[in-house]
Each structure stands twice: as structure tokens, then as C-alpha cells.
C-alpha positions in Angstrom: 26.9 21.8 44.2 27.4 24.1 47.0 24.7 24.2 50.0 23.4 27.4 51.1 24.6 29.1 53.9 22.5 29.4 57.0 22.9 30.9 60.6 21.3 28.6 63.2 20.5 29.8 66.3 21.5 27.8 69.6 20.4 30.2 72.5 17.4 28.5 74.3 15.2 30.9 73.4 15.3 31.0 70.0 16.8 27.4 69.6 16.4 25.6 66.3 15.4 29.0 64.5 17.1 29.3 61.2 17.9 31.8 58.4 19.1 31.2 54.9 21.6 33.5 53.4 20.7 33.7 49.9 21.0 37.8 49.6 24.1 39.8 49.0 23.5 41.4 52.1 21.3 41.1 55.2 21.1 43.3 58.4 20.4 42.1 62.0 18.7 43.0 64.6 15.8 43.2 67.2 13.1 45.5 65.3 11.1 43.8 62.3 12.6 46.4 59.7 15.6 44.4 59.6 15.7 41.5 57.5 16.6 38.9 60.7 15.0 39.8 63.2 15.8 38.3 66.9 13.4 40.1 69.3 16.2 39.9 72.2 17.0 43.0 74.8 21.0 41.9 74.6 20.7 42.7 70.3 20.8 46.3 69.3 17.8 47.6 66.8 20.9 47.5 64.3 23.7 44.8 65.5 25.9 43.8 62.5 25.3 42.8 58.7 26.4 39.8 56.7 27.9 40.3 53.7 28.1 37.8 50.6 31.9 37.7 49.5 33.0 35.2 47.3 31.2 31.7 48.2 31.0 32.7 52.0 29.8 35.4 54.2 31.4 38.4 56.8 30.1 39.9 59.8 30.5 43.3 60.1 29.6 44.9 63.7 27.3 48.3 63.3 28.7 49.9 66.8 26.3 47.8 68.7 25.9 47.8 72.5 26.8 44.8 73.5 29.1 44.0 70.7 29.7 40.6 67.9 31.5 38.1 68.8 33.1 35.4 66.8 34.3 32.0 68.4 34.4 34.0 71.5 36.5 36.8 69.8 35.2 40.2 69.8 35.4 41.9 66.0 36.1 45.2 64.7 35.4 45.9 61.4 34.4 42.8 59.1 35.3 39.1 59.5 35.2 36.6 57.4 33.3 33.2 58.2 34.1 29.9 58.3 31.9 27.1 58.7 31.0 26.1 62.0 32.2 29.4 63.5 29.9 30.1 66.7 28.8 34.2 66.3 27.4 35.9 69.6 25.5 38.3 68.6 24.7 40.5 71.9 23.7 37.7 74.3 22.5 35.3 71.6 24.6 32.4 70.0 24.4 31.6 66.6 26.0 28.9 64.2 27.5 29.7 61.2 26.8 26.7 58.8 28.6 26.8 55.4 28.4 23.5 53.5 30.7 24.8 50.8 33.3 22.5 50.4 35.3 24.2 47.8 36.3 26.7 50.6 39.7 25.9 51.9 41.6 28.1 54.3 44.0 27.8 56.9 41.8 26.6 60.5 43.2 27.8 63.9 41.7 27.6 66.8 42.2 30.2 69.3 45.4 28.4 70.7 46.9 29.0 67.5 46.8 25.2 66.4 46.7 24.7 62.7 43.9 22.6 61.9 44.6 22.4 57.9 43.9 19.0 56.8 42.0 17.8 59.8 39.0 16.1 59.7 36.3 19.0 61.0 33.0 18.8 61.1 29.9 19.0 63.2 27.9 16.0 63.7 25.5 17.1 66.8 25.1 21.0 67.4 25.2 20.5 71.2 24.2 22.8 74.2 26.9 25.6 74.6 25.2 27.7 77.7 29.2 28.4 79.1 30.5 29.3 75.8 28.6 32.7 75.9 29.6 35.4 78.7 26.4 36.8 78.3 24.4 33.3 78.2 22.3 32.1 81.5 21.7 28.6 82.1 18.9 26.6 83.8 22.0 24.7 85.3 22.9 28.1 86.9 19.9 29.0 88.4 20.0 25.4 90.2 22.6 25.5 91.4 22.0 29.2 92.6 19.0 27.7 94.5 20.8 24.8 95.9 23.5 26.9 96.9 21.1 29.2 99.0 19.0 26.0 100.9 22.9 24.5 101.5 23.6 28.2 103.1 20.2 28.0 104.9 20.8 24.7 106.8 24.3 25.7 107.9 22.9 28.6 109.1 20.2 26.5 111.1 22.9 24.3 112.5 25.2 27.4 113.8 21.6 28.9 115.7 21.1 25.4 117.3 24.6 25.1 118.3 24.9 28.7 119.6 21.7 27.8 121.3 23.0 24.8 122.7 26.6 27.0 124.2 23.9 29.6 125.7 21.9 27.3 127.6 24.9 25.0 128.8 26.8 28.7 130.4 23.7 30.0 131.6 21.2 27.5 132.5 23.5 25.1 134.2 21.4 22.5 136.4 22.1 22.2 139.7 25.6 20.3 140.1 24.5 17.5 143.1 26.7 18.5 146.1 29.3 16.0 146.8 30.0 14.8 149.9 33.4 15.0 151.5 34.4 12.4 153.4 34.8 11.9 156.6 38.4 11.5 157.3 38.8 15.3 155.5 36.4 16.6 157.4 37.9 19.4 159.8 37.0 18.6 163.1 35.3 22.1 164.7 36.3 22.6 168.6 
């Protein structure tokens, strides 16, 4: 028996959230009239539409702003899905989860490597924040703040050593006169 389709979303903010495809046909975007709904700025009020063919799904974009992506690819027109494929759909990520077996086509990734016959499979959906060019990341922002307090000490340092130059060339202490001794002394007539 085949298992029903279902997009899984793996953006943080909508993480975990789930749809059954169970419909010939579904629309997506962020306003409620569309049957999945993802109330994100990056999705258009009509993004794309999945469409039942065969014992899978396509994607079709509907001229959205910030466009579909599949597995990083930007479409045009329709594309068909295959299980596991990762969709982007504006800013938000979304996993295409097919448990049809049956289905057998030729796999390449995007270096062109034929993966017919190979064991694939997801085990663990994992955290995929750099996958998405629209995607931020807590990680970024850290390291956007780290960066800045790193930036604000060397800049500390470089005042206290320009500090240090200014008072050495213009404050110098009084240099103790040395004596000369006696056998350079010139002897005044």
C-alpha cells in the first residue's frame, strides 16, 4: 500500500508543520483562501500549486515574487517530485515526502551523479538553515554579534595604543641631564 504524500515544513518558523496531499490539486500561499496556507512575507498570496500526476505530485510556479525552488534549482513551468526533494518556496523550506515505493526513476543529484539503485533515504530530517539563500540562521546572527564585540576591542586596543604614541612624542619627561666628564670638558680661558 502506498503512503500519502506530504510536504513538511523545515523553516524554523513553521518547523514540524505538515500537509497531506490527498487532493488532485492544491494551491499555496500566504492568504487563508488558499488551501496551504504559510503566513510568511517571502510567499506570494499565490506562489505555486501541486498537482496529482500519476502516484506523485508537480510544482508548478504561479509567477511568484520570490520564485520555487527545487533542490536548490529554480523552476519554470511544472516539475515533477521525487521523494525527499527539498522545495523553497519564497524564503520557506519544505520537504517533499513520498513514501511510494513503486515509483522508480532515474536520481541525479545536481552534479549529474546517477543515483539509480542506491540506497536513499531519509532517516533524520535535519536543520538545513545554509541550504536556503533566503533562510537566516540564529547561528548567523551570533556570529554577527560576536563579530561586532571582536571589531569593538580591536578598536579599543588601536585608541590605547595611539594614546600611548601621543603621550610618548608629546609629553616626554624630562630626560636627566648627563654629565660630561671631566677630561672632555673644554677648558674656557
Amino acid at each position: 500500500m502506498a503512503g500519502v504524500p506530504k510536504l513538511i515544513i523545515l523553516s524554523e518558523q513553521f518547523r514540524g508543520k505538515s500537509f497531506e496531499l490527498i487532493n488532485d490539486k492544491y494551491s499555496v500561499g500566504r492568504v487563508d483562501q488558499r488551501e496551504i496556507c504559510i503566513k510568511d512575507p517571502t510567499v506570494s498570496t499565490y506562489h505555486c500549486e501541486f498537482i496529482k500526476k500519476g502516484a506523485t505530485y508537480t510544482i508548478k510556479d504561479c509567477q511568484s515574487t520570490n520564485g520555487t525552488r527545487v533542490n536548490n534549482i529554480p523552476i519554470t513551468g511544472e516539475q515533477d517530485l521525487q521523494s525527499s526533494d527539498i522545495l523553497q518556496v519564497g524564503g520557506v523550506e519544505i520537504l517533499y515526502d513520498c513514501e511510494d515505493k513503486t515509483v522508480t526513476t532515474a536520481l541525479k543529484t545536481q552534479t549529474g551523479i546517477n543515483l539509480q539503485g542506491a540506497q536513499v533515504g531519509i532517516s533524520t530530517v535535519k536543520e538545513m538553515s545554509n541550504f536556503s539563500p533566503f533562510a537566516s540562521s540564529k547561528r548567523g546572527a551570533k556570529s554577527q554579534k560576536l563579530m561586532i564585540v571582536i571589531v569593538a576591542l580591536l578598536i579599543i586596543v588601536i585608541l590605547a595604543l595611539l594614546g600611548y604614541l601621543v603621550k610618548l612624542m608629546f609629553f616626554k619627561a624630562e630626560q636627566p641631564k648627563t654629565e660630561i666628564p671631566k677630561q672632555y670638558e673644554q677648558v674656557q680661558t
